[in-house]
N, C-alpha and C positions, 0 to 999 in steps of 0.2 A: 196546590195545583190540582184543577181536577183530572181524574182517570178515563174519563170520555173522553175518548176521541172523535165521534161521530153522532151526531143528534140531532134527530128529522121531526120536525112536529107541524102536523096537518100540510102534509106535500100532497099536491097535485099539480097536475100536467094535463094540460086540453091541446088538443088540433081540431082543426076548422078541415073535415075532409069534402072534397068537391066531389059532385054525383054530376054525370052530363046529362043532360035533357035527352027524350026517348026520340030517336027518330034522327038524332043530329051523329054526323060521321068520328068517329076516333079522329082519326088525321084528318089532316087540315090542307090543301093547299092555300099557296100564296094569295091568290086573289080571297080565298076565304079571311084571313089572316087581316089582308088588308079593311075587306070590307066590314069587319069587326068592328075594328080599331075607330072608325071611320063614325060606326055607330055607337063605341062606347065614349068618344068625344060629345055627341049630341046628347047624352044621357048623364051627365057627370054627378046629378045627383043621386041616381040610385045607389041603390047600394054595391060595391065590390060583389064580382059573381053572378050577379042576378041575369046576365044575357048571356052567357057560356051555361049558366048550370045552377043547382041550389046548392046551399054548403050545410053542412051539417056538423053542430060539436061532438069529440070524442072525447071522453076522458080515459085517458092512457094508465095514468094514478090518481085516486082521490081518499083523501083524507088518512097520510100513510103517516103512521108516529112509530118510533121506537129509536132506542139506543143501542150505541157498540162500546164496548169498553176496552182500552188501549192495550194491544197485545192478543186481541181476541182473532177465533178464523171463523169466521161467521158465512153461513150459507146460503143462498137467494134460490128457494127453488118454488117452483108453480106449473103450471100448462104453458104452452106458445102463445102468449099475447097477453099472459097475467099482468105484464109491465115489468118485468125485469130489467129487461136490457135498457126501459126509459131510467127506472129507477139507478141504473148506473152511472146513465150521461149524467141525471143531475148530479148525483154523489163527486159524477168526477168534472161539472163544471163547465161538461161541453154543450149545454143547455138549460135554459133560464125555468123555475118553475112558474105555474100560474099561480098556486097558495102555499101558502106555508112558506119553512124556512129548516135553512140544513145548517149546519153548526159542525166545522171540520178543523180540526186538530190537528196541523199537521202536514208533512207533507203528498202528495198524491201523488205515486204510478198507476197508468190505467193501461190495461191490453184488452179494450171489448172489440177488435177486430183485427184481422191480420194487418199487421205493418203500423197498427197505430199510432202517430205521431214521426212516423217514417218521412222524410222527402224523399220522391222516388229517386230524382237526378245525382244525387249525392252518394257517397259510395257507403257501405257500411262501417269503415272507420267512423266517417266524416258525420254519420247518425248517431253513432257511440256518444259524442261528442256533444251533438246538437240536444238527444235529448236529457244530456247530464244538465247541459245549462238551463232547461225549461224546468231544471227539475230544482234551480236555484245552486248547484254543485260548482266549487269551482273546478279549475281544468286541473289542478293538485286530485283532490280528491277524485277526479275521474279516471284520470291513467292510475291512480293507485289501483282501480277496482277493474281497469281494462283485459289485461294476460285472464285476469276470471270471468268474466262477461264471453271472451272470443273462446276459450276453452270448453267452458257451459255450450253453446252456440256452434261450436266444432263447423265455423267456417271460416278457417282462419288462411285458406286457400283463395275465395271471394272478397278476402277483407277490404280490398282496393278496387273493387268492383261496384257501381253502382246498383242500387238494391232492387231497380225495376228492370233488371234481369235476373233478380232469384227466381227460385221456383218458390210457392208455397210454403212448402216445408222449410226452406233454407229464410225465408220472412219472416217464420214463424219462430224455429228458433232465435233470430238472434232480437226478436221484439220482447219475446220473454225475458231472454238473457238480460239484457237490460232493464227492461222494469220492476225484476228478483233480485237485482245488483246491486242500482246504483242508489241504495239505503233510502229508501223512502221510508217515513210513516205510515202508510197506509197504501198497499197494494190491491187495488181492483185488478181480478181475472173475473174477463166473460164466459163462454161455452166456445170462445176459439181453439183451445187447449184440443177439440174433437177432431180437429184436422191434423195434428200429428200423428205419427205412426206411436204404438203400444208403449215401445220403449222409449219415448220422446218425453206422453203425457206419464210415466212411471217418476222420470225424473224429473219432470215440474211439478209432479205431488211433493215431491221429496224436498223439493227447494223451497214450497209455500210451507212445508212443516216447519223447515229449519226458520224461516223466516217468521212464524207465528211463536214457534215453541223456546226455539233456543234465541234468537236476537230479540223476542219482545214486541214485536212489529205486529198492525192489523193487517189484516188478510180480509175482504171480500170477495166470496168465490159462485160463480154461478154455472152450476153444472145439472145436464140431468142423467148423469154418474153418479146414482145414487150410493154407491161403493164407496168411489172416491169424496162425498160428503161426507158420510159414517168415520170417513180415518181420517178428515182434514177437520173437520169442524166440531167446534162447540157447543154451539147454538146453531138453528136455522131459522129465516123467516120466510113462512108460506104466503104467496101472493098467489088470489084469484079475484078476476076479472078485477086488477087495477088496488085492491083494497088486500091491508096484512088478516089473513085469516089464521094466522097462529105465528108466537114467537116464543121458542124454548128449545126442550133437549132434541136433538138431530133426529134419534128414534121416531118420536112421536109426531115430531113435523114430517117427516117422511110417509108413516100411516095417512097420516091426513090425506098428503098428496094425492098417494095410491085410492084409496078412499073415493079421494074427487074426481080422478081422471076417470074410475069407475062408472061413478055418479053420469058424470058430463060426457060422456062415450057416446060419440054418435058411428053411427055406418058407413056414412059417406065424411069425409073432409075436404074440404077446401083448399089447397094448398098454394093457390097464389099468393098468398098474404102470410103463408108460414115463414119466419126467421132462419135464414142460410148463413153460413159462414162467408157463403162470398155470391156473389150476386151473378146470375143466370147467364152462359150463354152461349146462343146458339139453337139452344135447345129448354123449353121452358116447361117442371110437370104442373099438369094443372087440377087434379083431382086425385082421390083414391076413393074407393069402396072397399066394403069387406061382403062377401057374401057368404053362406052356409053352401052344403055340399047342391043345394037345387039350388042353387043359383038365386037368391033369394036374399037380398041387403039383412042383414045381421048386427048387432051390439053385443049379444053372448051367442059363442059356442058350445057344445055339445063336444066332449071328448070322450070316447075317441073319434075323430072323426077327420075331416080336411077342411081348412079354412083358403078359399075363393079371394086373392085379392086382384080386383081390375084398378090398372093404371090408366085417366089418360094424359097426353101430352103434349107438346106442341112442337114443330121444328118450324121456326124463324128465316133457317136457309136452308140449302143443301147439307144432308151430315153424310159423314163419309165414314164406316168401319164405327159402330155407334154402337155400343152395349150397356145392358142396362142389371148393372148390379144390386143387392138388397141384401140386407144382415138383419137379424133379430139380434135383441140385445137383451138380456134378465134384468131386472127391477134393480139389483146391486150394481149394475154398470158393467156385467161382464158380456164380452161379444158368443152368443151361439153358437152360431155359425153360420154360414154367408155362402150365395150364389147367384151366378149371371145368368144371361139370358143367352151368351155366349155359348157357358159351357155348352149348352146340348144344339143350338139352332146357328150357330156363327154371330158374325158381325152384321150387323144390317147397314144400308146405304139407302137413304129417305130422300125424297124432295121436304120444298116445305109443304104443313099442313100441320093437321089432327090427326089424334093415332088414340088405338086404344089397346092393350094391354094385358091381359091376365096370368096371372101363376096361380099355382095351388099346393098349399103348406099341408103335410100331413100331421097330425097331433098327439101321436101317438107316446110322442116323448116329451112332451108339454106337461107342467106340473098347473097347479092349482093356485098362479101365481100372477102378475103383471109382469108384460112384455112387450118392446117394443120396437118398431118396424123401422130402416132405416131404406133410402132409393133413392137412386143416381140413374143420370144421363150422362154418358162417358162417350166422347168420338174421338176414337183412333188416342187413348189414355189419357186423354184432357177432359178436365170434368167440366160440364157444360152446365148441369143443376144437381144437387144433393141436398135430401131433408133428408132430416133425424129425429128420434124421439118420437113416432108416429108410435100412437097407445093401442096395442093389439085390440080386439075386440075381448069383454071378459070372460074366460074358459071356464066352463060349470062340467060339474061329471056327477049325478043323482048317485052313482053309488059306491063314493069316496066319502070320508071322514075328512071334512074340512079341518079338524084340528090336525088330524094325524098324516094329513098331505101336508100342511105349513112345519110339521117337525122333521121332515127328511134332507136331508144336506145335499148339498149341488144346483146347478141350477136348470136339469132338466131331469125327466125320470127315466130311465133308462129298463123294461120290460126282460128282465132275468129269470132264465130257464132254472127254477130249482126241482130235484129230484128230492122227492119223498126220504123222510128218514128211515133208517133201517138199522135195527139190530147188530151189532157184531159180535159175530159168537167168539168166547173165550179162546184160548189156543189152550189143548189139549197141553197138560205135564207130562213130561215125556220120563218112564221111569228109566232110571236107569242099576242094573243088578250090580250086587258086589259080587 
């Protein structure tokens, strides 16, 4: 019997993306709709597309080969649009490739988004359940593994409650809980693990270990916790623009990354098309820049000094009590530390529109490292948008020792008052007479 469990050779993945014609309106009313329709009947042999807009091919993956061997925890990590998250669906089947071919060993649990494989109308028992049977389980073997699923998932309160009244968090536990549970071969985790709280994603590292280490089972993990890849994984493979540009020790794939993200650093990003844990709403952000202390788009800064970042954003309707929080986060996966826009200015109350944005980062405690930007649109504690993983601009300081800043421990520098060394004079012998 072979030891593969998973074997991809020459995968690729196209979409056909639609561009509108310059001059023609987003929305459509009815009569437009109609009179479309009316003239793509008279047209039947052109081509699909051609009177709405042009279409353009994407390749999402192309030409992706490598193996996983069974029991391994292997790690998918790249920039935002490398193809991870495509590479997943295929592995787990919820999307057909355009070449190649995948070779899977096994059974599959997949969690690349909250609630995956959830029915909302159905209670959380009732899901327990459903996705044991998808998972080919019978219902023996289900309630065997159920008291530890609802435990893991500590919402044994909700149990009889249908799951499209969780919150987030309470969807999120008990979709892990289940897909760490109910003994698969082979567990895919996305980067949803980012939306639980600290100690949530602590003990879903803990359970993807036990699951790779001590049960034997593959683990797929895609995170950009580069911490939490260093203690889960084996191996990593690096994916940029669609294609593996490295597959081996965690270490070294990790450099890479850091590397590229360097590399490929721009000043402004785009952030309509960045990958969210859950899809926008209310409130949509649509750009960031980085600027230097003059105000001036930037790719490296100058430390010590202040990094300049302009937001801007959209509100779709009225928002009401709306703040807008940001965390940096270290290259290892650990959070900095975090602040709103709240704390100092209150809550804000917008029509809809465009809006624009600024804060300003001082650097002073910033090492000579990679770091990265995370921002939210929150009204009144409902998060309306949140990106993550946005790659600081890269901090240069002319008169630091880049090797001697890479060996200092922690993950910021912290500027400590030390006082000159001094002498201490002996203490006199004191005689003493007989």
């Amino acid at each position: 019997m072979s030891d593969i469990a998973i074997k991809v050779e020459g995968l690729g993945k196209k979409y056909l993306l639609r561009h509108q014609q310059q001059g023609r309106s987003r929305y459509k009313s009815l009569r437009d709709v109609l009179t479309d329709k009316a003239r793509s009947l008279l047209r039947l042999g052109q081509r699909n597309g051609q009177a709405n807009g042009t279409r353009e091919e994407f390749w999402a993956l192309k030409n992706v080969s490598f193996e996983i061997k069974q029991g391994e925890a292997v790690g998918i990590i790249g920039r935002n649009g490398a193809g991870k998250s495509t590479l997943l669906k295929l592995l787990s089947r919820i999307t057909e490739p355009t070449t190649g071919r995948i070779e899977v060993e096994g059974r599959v649990a997949s969690l690349l988004e909250v609630g995956t494989g959830f029915h909302p109308e159905l209670t959380g028992r009732e899901n327990i359940f459903l996705n044991g049977a998808i998972l080919g389980m019978s219902g023996a073997e289900i309630r065997k593994k159920f008291d530890e699923i609802v435990a893991f998932a500590e919402v044994e309160k909700f149990l009889d409650t249908p799951v499209k009244r969780y919150s987030s968090g309470m969807y999120m536990r008990l979709a892990f809980a289940v897909a760490a549970h109910l003994e698969p071969e082979i567990l895919i985790v996305d980067e949803v693990l980012s939306v639980g709280d600290a100690e949530f994603q602590k003990k879903c590292l803990g359970r993807m270990q036990n699951v790779a280490q001590d049960e034997g089972r593959t683990v797929l993990f895609v995170s950009h916790n580069l911490q939490a890849i260093r203690q889960l994984c084996e191996r990593v493979v690096l994916l940029k623009q669609g294609q593996v540009a490295f597959v081996g020790e965690p270490h070294l794939g990790i450099d890479g990354y850091l590397n590229q993200s360097a590399e490929d650093h721009s000043a402004t990003l785009d952030l309509t098309s960045y990958p969210r844990a859950r899809p926008p709403e209310g409130a949509r952000l649509l750009s960031l820049r980085f600027l230097d202390e003059q105000g001036r788009p930037a790719s490296r800064i100058a430390l010590p000094g202040s990094l300049v970042v302009e937001v801007r954003f959209r509100a779709d309707q009225p928002l009401k009590r709306l703040d807008v929080p940001m965390a940096v986060t270290h290259m290892e996966g650990l959070r900095v530390f975090s602040e709103t826009y709240a704390d100092q200015h209150g809550k804000l109350n917008l029509e809809p529109g465009e809006y624009l944005l600024r804060f300003s980062v001082p650097l002073r405690f910033f090492k000579l490292e990679s770091y990265f930007l995370g921002i939210g649109l929150f009204e009144d504690g409902r998060q309306g948008d949140f990106v993550d993983g946005l790659p600081l601009p890269e901090f240069v300081n002319q008169n630091a020792d880049p090797h001697t800043e890479s060996q200092r421990w922690g993950v910021v520098r912290i500027p400590v008052e030390w006082s000159e060394v001094q002498p201490v004079r002996p203490a006199l012998a004191t005689q003493t007479s007989l």
